[in-house]
VEXDREN-2710 file (C-alpha; in Angstrom, 1 decimal):
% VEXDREN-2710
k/r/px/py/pz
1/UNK/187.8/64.8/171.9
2/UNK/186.7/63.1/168.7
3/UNK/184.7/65.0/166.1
4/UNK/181.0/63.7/166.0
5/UNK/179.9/63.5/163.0
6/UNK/176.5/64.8/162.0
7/UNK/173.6/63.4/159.3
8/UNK/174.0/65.0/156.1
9/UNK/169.9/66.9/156.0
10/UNK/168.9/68.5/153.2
11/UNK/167.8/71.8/153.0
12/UNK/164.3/73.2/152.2
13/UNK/166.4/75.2/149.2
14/UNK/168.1/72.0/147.7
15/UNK/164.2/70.1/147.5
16/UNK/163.4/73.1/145.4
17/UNK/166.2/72.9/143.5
18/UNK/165.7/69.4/142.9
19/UNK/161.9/69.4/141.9
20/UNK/163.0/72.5/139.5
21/UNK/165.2/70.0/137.7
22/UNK/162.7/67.4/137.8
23/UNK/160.6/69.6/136.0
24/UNK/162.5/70.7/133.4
25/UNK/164.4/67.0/132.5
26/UNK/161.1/64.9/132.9
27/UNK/158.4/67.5/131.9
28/UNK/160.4/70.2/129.3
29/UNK/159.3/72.8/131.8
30/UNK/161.1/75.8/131.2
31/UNK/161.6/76.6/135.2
32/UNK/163.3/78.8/138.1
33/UNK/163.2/79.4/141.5
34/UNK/161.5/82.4/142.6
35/UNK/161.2/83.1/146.7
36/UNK/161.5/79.3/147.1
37/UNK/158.7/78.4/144.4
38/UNK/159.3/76.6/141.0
39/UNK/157.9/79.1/138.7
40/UNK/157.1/77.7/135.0
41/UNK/158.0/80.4/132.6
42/UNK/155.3/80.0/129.6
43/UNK/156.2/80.0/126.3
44/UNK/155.9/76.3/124.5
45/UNK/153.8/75.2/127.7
46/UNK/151.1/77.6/128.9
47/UNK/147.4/77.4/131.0
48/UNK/144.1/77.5/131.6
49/UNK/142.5/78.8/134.9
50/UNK/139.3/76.9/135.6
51/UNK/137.1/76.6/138.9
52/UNK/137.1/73.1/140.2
53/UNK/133.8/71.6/139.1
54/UNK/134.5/72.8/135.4
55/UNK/138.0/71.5/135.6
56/UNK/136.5/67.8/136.7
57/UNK/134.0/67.7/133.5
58/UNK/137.2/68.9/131.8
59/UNK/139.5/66.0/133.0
60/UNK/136.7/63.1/132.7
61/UNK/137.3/63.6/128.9
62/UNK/140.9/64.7/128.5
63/UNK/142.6/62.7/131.0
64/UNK/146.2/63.3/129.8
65/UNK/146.4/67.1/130.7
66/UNK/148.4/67.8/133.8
67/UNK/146.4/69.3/136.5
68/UNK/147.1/71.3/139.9
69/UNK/145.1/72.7/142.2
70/UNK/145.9/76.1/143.9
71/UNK/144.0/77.5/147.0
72/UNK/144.6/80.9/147.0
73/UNK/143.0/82.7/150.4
74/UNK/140.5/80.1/150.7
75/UNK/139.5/79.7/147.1
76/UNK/140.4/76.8/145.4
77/UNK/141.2/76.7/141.5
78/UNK/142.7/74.1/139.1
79/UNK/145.8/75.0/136.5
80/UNK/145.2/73.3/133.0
81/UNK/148.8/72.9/131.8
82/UNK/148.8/72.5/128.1
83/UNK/151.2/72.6/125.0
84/UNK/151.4/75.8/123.0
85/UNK/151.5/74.5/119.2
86/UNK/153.2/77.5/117.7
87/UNK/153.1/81.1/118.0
88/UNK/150.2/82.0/115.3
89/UNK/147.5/80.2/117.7
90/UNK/144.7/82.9/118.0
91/UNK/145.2/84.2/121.4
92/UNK/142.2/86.7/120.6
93/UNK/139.9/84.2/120.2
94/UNK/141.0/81.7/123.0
95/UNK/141.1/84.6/125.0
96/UNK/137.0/85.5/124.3
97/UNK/136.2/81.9/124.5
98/UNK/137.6/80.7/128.2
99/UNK/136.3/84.1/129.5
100/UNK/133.0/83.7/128.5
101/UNK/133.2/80.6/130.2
102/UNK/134.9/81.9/133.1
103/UNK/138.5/80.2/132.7
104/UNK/141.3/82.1/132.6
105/UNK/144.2/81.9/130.1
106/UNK/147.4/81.8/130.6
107/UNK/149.4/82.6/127.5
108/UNK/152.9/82.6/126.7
109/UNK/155.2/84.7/128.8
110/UNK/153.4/84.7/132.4
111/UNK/154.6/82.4/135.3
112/UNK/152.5/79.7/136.7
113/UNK/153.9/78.7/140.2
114/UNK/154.2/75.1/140.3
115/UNK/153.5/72.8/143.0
116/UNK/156.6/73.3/144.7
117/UNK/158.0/71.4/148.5
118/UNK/157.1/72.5/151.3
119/UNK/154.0/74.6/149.7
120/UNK/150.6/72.7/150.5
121/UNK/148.0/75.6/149.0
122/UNK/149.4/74.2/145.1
123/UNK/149.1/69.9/144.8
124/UNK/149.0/68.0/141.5
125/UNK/145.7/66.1/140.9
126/UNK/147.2/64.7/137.4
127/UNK/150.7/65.1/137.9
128/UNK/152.4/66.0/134.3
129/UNK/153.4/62.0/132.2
130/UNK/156.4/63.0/130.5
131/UNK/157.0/65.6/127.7
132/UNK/153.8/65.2/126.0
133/UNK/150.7/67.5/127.1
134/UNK/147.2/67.8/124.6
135/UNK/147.4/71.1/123.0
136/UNK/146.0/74.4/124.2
137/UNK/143.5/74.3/121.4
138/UNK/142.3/71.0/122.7
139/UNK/142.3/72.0/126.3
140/UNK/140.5/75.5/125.2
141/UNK/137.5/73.3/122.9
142/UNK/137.2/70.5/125.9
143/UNK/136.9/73.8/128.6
144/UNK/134.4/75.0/126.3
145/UNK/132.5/71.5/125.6
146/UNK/132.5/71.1/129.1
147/UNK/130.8/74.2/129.9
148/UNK/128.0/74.1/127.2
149/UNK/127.3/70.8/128.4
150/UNK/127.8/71.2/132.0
151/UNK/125.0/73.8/131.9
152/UNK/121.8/73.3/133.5
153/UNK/118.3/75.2/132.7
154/UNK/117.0/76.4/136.3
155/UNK/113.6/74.8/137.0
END
């Protein structure tokens, strides 16, 4: 009897693996696997939280940022991913300026769960183009621009 021998398959765990390197040697993501999800740790690289139709004004004008989208029970959002210049940017007042616009920051030392395989509720729209991402001032005044000028006056 002769040993049959069986197609190496790769595993749902090594994919992960894989696109968690990806991330970190193409992008400069700092990454880990969490539960089978790429999780970005923030630090130099953080987020902004927008709904859909404010993150589309946003992208029309600052086409380089990397974007996902996350549905998350049935609501759909888009992650801004954006570099963190230094630690003396004003949290405070990035902070008061996305939520009066309804964004959502996400400063240095959350997790953002990237789009990972096998996971269909997070996709890239504007997958990440090497190391380079606008800053998080920039995505913060083009979130606010956006917004102002998104605005319409009811009737």
């Amino acid at each position: 009897m002769s040993a049959t021998t069986m197609p190496e398959t790769r595993t749902y765990a090594a994919e992960v693996e894989d696109r968690c390197r990806v991330y970190e040697r193409e992008f400069g993501f700092d990454t880990v696997v969490v539960l089978g999800a790429v999780h970005l740790m923030t630090g130099s690289v953080s987020g902004v939280i927008v709904a859909p139709e404010l993150g589309r004004m946003v992208t029309a004008g600052l086409s380089e940022v990397p974007v996902f989208s996350v549905d998350h029970h049935g609501h759909r959002m888009w992650v801004l991913l954006a570099d963190v210049a230094s630690p003396a940017v004003d949290i405070e007042r990035m902070t008061l300026r996305l939520f009066a616009v309804g964004a959502i920051p996400v400063f240095p030392r959350a997790t953002v769960v990237l789009p990972s395989p096998g996971d269909p509720r997070r996709v890239w729209l504007h997958p990440p183009q090497g190391r380079t991402r606008p800053s998080l001032a920039t995505v913060v005044d083009a979130i606010a621009d956006a917004a102002v000028h998104g605005a319409r006056r009811c009737g």
